[in-house]
Structures are given as C-alpha cells and as structure tokens.
Backbone and ligand atoms as CSV (ligand in chain L), in Angstrom:
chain,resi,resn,atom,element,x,y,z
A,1,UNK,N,N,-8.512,11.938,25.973
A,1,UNK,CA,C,-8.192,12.152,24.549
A,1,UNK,C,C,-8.091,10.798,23.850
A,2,UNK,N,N,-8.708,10.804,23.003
A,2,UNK,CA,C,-8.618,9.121,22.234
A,2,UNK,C,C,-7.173,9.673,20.728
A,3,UNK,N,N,-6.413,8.506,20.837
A,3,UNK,CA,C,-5.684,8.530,19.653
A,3,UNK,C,C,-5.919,7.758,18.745
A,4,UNK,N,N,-5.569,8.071,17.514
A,4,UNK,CA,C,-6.148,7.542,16.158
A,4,UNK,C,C,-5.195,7.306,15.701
A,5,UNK,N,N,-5.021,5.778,15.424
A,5,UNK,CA,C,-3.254,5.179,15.015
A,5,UNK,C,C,-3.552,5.406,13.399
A,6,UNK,N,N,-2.206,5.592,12.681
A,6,UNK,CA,C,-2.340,5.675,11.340
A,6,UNK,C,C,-1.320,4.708,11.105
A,7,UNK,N,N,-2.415,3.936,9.793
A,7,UNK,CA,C,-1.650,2.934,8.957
A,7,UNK,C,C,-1.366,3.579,7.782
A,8,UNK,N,N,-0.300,3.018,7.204
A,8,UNK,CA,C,0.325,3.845,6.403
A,8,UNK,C,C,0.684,3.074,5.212
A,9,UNK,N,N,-0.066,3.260,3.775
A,9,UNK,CA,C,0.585,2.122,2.769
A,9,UNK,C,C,0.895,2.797,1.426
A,10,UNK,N,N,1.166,2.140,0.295
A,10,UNK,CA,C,2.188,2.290,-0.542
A,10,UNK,C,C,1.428,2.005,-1.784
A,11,UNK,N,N,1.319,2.494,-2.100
A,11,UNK,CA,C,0.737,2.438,-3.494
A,11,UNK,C,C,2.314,2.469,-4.954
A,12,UNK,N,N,2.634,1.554,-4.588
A,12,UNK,CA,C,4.260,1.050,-5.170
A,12,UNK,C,C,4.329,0.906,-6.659
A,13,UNK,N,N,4.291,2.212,-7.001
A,13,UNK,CA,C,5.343,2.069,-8.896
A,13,UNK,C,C,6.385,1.539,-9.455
A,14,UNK,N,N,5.992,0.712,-11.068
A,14,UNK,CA,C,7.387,0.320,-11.501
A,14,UNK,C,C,7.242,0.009,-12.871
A,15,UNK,N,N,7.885,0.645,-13.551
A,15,UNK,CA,C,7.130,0.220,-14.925
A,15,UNK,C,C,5.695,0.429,-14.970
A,16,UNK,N,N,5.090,1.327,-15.210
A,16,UNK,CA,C,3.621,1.427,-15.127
A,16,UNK,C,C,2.727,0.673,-14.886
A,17,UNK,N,N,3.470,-0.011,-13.495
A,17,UNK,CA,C,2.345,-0.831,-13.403
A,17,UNK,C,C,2.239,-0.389,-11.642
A,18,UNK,N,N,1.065,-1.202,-10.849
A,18,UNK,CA,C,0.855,-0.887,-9.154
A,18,UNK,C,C,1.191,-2.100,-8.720
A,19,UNK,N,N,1.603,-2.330,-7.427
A,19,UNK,CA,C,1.999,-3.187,-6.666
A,19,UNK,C,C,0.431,-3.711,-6.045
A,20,UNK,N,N,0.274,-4.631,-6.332
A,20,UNK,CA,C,-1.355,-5.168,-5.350
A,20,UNK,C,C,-0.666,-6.415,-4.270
A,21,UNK,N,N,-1.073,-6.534,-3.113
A,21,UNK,CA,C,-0.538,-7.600,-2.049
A,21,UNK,C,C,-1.857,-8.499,-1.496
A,22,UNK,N,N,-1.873,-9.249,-1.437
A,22,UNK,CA,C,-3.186,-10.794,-1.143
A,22,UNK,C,C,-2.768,-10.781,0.767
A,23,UNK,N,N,-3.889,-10.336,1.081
A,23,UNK,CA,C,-3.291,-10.820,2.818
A,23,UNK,C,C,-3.511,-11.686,3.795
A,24,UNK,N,N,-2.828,-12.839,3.963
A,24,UNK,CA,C,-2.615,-13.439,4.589
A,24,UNK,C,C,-3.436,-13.694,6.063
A,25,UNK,N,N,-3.567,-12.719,6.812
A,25,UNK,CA,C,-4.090,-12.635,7.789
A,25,UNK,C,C,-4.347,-10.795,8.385
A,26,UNK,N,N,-5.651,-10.912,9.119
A,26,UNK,CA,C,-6.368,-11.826,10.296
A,26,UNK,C,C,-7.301,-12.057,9.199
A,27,UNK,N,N,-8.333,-13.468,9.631
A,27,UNK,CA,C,-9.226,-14.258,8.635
A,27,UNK,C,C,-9.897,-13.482,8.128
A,28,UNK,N,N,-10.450,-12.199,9.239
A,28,UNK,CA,C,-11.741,-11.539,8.288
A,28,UNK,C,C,-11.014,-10.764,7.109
A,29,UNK,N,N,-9.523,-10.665,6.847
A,29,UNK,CA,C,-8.839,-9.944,5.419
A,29,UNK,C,C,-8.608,-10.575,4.593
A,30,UNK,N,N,-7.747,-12.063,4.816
A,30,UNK,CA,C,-7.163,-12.990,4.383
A,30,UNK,C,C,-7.764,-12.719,2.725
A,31,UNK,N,N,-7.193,-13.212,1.903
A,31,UNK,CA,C,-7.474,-13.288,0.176
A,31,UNK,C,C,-8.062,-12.351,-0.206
A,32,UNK,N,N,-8.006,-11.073,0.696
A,32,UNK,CA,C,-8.167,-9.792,-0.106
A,32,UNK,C,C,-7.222,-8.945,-0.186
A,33,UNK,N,N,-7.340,-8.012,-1.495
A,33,UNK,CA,C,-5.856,-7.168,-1.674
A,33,UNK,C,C,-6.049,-5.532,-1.217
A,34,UNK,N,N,-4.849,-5.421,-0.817
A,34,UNK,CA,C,-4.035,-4.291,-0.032
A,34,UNK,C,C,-3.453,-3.487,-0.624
A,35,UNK,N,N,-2.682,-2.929,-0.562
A,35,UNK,CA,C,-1.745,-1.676,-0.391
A,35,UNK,C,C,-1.270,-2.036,0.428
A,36,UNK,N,N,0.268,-2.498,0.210
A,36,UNK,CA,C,1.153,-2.620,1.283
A,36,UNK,C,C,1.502,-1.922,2.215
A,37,UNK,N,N,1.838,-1.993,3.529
A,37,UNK,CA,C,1.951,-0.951,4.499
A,37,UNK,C,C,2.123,-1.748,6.147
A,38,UNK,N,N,1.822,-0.933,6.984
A,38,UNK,CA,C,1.517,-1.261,8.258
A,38,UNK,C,C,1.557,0.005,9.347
A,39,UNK,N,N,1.177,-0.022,10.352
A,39,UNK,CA,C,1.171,0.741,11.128
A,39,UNK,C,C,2.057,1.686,11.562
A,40,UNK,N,N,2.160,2.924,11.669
A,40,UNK,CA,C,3.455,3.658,12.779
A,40,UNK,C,C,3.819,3.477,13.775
A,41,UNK,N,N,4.953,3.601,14.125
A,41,UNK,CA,C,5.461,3.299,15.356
A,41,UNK,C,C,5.672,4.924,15.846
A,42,UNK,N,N,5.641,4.761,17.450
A,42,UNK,CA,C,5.681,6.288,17.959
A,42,UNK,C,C,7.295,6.905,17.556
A,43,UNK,N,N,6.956,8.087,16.996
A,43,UNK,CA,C,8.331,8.821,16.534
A,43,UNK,C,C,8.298,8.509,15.196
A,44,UNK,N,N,7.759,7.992,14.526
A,44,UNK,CA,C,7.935,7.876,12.997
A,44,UNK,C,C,7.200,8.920,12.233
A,45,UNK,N,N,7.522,8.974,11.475
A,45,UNK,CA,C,6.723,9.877,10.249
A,45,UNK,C,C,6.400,9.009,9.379
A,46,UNK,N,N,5.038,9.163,8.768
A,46,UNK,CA,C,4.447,8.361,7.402
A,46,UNK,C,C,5.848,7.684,6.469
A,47,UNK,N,N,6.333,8.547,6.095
A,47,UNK,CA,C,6.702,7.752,4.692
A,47,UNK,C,C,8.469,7.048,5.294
A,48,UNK,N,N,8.722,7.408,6.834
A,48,UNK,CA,C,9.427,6.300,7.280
A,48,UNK,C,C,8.732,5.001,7.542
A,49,UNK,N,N,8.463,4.946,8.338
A,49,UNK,CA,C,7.088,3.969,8.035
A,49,UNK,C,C,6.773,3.159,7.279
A,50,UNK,N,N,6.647,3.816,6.118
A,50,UNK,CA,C,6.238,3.220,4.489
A,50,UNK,C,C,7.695,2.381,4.523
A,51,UNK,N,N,8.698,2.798,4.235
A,51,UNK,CA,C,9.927,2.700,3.812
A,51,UNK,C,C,10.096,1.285,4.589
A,52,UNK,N,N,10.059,1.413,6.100
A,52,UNK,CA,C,10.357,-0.193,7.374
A,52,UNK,C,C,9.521,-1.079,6.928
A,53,UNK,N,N,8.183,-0.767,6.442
A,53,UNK,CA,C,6.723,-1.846,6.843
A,53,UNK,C,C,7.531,-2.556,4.897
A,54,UNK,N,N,7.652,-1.468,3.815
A,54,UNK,CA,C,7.825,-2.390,2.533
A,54,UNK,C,C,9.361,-3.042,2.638
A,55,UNK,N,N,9.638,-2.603,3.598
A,55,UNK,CA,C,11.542,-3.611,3.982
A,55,UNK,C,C,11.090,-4.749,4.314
A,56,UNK,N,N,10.283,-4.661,5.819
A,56,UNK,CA,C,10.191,-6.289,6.240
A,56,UNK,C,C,8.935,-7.112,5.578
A,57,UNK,N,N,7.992,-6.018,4.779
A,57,UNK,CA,C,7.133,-7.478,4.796
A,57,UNK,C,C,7.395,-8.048,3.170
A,58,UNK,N,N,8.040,-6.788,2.393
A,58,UNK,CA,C,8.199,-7.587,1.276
A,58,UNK,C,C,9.733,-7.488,0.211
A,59,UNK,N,N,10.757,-6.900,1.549
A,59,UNK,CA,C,12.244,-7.239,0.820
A,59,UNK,C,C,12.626,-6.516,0.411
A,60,UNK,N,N,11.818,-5.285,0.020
A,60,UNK,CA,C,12.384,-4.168,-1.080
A,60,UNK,C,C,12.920,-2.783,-0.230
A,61,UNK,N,N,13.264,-2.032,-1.233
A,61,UNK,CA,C,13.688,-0.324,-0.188
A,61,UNK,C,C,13.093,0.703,-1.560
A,62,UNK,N,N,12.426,1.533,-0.998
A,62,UNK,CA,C,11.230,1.966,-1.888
A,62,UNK,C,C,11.691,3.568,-1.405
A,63,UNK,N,N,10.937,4.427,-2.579
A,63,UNK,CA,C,11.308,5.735,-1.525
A,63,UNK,C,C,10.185,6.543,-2.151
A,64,UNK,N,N,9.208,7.015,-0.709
A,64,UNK,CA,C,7.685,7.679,-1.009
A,64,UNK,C,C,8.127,8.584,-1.769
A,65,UNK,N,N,6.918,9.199,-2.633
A,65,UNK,CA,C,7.687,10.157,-3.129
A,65,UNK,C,C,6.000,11.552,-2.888
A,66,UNK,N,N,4.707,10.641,-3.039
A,66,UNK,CA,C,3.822,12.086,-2.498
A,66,UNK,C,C,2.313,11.030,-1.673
A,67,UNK,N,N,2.171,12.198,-1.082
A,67,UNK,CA,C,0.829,11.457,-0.602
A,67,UNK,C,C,-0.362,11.677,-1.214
A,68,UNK,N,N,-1.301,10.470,-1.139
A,68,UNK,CA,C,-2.795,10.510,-1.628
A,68,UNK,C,C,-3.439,11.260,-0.806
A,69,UNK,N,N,-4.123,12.267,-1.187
A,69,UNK,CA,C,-5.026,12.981,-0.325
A,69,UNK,C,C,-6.056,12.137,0.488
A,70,UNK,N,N,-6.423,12.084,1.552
A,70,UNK,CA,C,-7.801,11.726,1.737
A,70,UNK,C,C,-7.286,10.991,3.109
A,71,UNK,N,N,-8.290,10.172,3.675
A,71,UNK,CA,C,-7.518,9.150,5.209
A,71,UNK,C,C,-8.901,8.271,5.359
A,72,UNK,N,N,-9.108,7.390,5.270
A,72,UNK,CA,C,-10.213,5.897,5.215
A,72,UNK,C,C,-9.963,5.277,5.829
A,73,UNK,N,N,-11.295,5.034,7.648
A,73,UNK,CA,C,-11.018,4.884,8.251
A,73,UNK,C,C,-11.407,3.649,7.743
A,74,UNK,N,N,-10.440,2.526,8.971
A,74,UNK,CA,C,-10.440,0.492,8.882
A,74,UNK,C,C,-11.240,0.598,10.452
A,75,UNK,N,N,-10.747,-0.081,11.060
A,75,UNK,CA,C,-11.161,-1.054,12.476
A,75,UNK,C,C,-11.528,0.115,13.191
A,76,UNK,N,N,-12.133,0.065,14.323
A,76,UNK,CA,C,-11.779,1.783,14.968
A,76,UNK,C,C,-10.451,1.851,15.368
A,77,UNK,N,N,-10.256,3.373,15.801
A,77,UNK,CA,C,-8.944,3.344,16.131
A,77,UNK,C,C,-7.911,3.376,15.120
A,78,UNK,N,N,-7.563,3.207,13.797
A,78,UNK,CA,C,-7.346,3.326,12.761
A,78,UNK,C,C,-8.119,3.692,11.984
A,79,UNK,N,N,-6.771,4.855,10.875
A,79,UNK,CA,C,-7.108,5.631,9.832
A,79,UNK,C,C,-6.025,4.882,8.837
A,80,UNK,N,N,-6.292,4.954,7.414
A,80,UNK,CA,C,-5.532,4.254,6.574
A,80,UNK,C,C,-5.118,6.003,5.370
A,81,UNK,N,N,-3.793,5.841,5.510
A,81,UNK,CA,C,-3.092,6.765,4.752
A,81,UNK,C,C,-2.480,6.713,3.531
A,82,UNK,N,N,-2.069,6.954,2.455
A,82,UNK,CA,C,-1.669,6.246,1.565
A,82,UNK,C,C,-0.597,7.272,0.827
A,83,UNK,N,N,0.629,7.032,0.222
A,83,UNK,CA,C,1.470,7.557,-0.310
A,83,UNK,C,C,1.448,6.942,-1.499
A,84,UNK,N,N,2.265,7.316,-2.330
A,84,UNK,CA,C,3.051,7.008,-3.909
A,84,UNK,C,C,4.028,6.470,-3.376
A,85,UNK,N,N,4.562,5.560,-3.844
A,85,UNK,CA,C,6.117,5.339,-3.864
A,85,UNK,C,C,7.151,4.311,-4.971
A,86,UNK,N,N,7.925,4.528,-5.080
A,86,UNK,CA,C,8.732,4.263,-6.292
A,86,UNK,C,C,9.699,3.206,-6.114
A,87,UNK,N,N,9.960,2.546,-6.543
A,87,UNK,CA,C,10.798,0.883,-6.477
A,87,UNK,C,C,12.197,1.001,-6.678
A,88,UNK,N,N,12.997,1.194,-5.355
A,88,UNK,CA,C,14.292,1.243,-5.696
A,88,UNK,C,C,15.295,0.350,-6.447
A,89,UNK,N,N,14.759,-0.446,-5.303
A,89,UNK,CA,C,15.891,-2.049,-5.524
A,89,UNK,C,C,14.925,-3.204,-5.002
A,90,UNK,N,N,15.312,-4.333,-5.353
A,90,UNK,CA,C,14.371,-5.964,-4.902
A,90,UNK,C,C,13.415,-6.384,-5.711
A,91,UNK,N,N,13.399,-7.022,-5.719
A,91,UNK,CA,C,11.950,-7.913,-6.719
A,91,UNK,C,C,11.120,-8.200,-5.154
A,92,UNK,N,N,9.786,-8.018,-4.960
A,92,UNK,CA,C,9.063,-7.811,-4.128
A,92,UNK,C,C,8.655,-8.995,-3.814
A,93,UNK,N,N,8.738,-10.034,-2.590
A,93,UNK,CA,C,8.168,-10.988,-1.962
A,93,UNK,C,C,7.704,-11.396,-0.876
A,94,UNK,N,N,6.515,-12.192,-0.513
A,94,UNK,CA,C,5.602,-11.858,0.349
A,94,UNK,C,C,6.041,-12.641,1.603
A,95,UNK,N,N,6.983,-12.081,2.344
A,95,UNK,CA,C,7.720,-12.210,3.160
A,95,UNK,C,C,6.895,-12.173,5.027
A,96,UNK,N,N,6.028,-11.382,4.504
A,96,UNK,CA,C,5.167,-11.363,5.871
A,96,UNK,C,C,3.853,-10.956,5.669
A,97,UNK,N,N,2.331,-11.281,5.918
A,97,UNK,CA,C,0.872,-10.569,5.910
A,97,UNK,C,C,0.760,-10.905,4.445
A,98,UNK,N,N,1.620,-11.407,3.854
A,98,UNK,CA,C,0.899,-11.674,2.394
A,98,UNK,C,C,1.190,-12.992,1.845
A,99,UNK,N,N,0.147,-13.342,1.000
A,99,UNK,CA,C,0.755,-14.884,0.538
A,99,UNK,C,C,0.433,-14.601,-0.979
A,100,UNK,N,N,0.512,-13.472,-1.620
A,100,UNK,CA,C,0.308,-13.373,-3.499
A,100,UNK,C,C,0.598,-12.221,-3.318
A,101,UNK,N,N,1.740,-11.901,-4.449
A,101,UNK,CA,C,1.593,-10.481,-5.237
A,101,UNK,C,C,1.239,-10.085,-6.401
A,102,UNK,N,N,1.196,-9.349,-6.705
A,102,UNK,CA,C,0.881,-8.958,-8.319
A,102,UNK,C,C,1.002,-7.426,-8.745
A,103,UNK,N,N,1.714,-7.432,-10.177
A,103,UNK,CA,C,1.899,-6.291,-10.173
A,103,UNK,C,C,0.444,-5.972,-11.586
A,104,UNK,N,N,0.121,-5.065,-11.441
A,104,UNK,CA,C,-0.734,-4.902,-12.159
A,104,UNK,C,C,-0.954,-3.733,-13.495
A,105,UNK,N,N,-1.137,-3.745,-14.162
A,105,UNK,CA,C,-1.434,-2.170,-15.142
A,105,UNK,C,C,-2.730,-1.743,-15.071
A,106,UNK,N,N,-2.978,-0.154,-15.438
A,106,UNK,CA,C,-4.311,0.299,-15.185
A,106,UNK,C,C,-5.380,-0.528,-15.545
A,107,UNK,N,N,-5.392,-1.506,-16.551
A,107,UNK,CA,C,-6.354,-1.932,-17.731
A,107,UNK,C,C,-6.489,-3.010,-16.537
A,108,UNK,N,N,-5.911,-3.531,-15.607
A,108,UNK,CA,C,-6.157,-4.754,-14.687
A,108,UNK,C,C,-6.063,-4.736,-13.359
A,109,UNK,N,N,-6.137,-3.508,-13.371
A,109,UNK,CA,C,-6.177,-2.828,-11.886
A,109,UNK,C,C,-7.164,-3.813,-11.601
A,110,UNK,N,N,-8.738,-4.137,-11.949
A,110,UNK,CA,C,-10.089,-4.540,-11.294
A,110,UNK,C,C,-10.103,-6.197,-11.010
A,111,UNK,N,N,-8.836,-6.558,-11.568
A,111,UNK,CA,C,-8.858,-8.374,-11.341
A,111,UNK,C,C,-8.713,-8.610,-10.113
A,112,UNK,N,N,-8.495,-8.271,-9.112
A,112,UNK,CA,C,-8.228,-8.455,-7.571
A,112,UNK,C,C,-9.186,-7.636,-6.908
A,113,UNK,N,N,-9.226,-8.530,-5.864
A,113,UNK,CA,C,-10.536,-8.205,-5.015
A,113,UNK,C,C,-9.884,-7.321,-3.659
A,114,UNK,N,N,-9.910,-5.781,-4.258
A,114,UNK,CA,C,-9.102,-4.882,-3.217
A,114,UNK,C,C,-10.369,-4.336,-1.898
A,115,UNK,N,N,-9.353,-4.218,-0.993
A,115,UNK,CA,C,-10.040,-4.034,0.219
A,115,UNK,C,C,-11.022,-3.012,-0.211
A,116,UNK,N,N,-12.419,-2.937,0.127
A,116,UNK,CA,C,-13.184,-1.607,-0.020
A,116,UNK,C,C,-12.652,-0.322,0.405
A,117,UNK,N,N,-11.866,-0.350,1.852
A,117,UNK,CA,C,-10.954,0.941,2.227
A,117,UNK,C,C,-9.884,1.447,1.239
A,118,UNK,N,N,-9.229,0.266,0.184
A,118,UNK,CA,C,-8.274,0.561,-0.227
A,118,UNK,C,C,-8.999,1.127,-1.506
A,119,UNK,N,N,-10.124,1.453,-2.181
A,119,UNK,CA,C,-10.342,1.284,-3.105
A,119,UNK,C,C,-10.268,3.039,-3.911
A,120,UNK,N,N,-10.848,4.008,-3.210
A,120,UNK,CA,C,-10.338,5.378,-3.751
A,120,UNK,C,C,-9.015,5.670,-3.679
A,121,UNK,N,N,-8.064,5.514,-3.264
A,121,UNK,CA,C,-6.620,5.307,-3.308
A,121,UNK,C,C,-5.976,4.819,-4.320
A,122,UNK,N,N,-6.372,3.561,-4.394
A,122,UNK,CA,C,-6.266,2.396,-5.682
A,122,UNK,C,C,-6.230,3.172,-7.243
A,123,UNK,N,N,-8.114,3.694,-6.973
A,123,UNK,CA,C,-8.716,4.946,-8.139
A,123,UNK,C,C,-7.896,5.663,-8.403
A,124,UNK,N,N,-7.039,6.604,-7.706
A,124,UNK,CA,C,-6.215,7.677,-7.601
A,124,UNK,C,C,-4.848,7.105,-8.249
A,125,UNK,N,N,-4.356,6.473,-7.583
A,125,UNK,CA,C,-3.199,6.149,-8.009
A,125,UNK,C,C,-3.047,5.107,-9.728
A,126,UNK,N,N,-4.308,4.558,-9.827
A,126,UNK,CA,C,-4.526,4.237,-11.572
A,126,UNK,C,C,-4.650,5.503,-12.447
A,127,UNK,N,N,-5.143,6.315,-11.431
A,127,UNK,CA,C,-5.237,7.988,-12.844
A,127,UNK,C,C,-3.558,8.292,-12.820
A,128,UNK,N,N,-3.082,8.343,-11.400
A,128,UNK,CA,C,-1.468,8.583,-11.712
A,128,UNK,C,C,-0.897,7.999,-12.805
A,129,UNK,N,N,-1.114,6.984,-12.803
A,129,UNK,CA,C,-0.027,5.597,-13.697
A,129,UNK,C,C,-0.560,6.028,-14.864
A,130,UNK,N,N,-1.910,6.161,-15.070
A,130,UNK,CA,C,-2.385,6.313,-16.414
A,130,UNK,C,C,-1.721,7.593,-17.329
A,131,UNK,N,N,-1.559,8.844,-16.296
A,131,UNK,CA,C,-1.116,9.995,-16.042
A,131,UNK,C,C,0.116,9.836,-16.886
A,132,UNK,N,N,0.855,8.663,-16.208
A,132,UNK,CA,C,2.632,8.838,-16.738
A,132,UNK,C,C,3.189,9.354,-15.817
A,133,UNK,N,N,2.982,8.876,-15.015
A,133,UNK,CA,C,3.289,9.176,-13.356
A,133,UNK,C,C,4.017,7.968,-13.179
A,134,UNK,N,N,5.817,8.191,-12.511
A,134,UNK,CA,C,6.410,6.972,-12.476
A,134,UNK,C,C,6.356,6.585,-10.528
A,135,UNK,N,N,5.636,7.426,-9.890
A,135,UNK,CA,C,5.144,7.444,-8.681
A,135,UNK,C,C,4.543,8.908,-8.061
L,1,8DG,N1,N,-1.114,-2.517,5.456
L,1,8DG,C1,C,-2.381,-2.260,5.146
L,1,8DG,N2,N,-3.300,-2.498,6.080
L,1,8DG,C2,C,-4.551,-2.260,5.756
L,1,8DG,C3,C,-4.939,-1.792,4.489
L,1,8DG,N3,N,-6.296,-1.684,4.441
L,1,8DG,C4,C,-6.725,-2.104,5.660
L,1,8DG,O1,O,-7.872,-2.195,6.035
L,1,8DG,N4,N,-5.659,-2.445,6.473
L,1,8DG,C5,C,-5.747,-2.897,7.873
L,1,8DG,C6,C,-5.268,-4.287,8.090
L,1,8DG,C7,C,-4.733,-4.265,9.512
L,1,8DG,O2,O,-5.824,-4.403,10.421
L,1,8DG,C8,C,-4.196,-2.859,9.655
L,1,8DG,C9,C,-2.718,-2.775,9.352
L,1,8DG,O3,O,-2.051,-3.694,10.060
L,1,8DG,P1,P,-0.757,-4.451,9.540
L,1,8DG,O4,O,-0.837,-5.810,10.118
L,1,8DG,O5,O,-0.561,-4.342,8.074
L,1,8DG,O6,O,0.317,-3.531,10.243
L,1,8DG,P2,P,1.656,-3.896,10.983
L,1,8DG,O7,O,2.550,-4.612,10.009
L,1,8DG,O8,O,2.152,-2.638,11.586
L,1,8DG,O9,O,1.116,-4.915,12.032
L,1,8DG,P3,P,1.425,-5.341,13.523
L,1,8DG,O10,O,2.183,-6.620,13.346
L,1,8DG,O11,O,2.162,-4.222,14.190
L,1,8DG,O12,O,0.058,-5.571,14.077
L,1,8DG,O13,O,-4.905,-2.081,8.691
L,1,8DG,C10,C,-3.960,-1.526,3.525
L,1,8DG,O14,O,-4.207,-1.103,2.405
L,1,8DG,N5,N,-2.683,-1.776,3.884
C-alpha cells in the first residue's frame, strides 16, 4: 500500500487581505510564494496541523475555519490541501521556511510569484476575500 502524506496550508485572512509567505528553502522553492503550512504528523487532523505548522513557522494562533475543495499534488508522495483560516492573535513573522511576508488584497494577489501548485487555491480564496469572506 503506498501512503500519500498530506501537506496542509492556510490560506490566512485579515482585513481583506491573504497572507502570501517567500520560502526560504529547499533551493528548487526558495523565492517563491506559498501558502503557509507544513506537513501532518501521524494522529493529526488537517486543520490541527494548520493551527502547529502557522504557530512555529510564523508566531501566530489562527483558527481554520473551511476547506478549499480540491488536493494538488507537489513532490510524489505528497498532496497539498488547503483550508481558510482566520487571524487570531500575532503579527505574522517568518520565523522558519520563510524569509518575506506579505499580506496582500485581491487587486495584488498577482505581484508574487506563487507556487504553480498553490495557484487554484490562491484563485479560490481571492473570490472568497473578494466575496466578503473574513475566512
Ligand atoms: N507549506 C507549504 N508547502 C508547500 C506548498 N506548496 C508546495 O509545493 N509545498 C511543498 C514544499 C515542501 O516540499 C512541502 C511542505 O513541506 P514543509 O517544509 O512546509 O513542511 P514541514 O514544516 O512539515 O516540514 P518538515 O520540516 O517536517 O520537512 O510541500 C504550500 O503552499 N505550502
């Protein structure tokens, strides 16, 4: 049986705007933007997950609130998942895998050079914001 790890990221609301993250590493990602996130650990559920990976890599405590339909696969072996989620507390800093943040509004969603995987997600979650969707 082959398992299919799921990464799990955040498409992070606040003021109508999206959270975009610059990543740091491995080279072939480096200075391209993300959707914050990271992998599951066994026993977790997605939007715990979400909640640990936006604690340590960028300070904040966030709380998912729905998921993006769809799953885009990265490397093999990974599927990339994506939730909504909403900005509790912290000003967001790139504490680990990232070296730039930016928060962005729909009209500037396209200034950053987002991962191609991340990019129908991205789509989705700019119709949210546009929507009046506070996540
Ligand atoms: N976090 C995140 N990773 C993504 C996205 N798009 C994409 O291709 N990836 C890739 C990059 C990495 O190879 C993998 C996620 O690994 P990660 O390094 O963020 O996860 P992690 O914090 O759990 O890492 P690790 O230290 O356990 O290896 O998925 C995305 O939008 N968000």
């Amino acid at each position: 049986m082959t398992t299919v790890r799921v990464v799990v990221a955040g498409a992070v609301f606040h003021q109508g705007r999206l959270l975009a993250a610059r990543r740091s590493a491995p080279p072939e990602l480096a200075g391209r933007w993300e959707l914050p996130g990271g992998k599951l650990e066994p026993g977790e559920t997605a939007p715990e997950a979400l909640v640990r990976e936006l604690r340590e890599e960028l300070g904040v405590e966030t709380e998912p609130v729905g998921r993006i339909a769809g799953e885009w696969p990265l490397k093999p072996g990974y599927v990339l998942q994506v939730w909504t989620a909403r900005l509790l507390a912290g000003e967001p800093r790139p504490l680990e895998d990232h070296d730039e943040l930016r928060w962005l509004t729909p009209e500037r969603v396209d200034e950053v050079d987002w991962l191609e995987q991340d990019r129908p997600a991205v789509a989705e979650a700019v119709a949210r914001l546009r929507a009046g969707a506070d996540a």
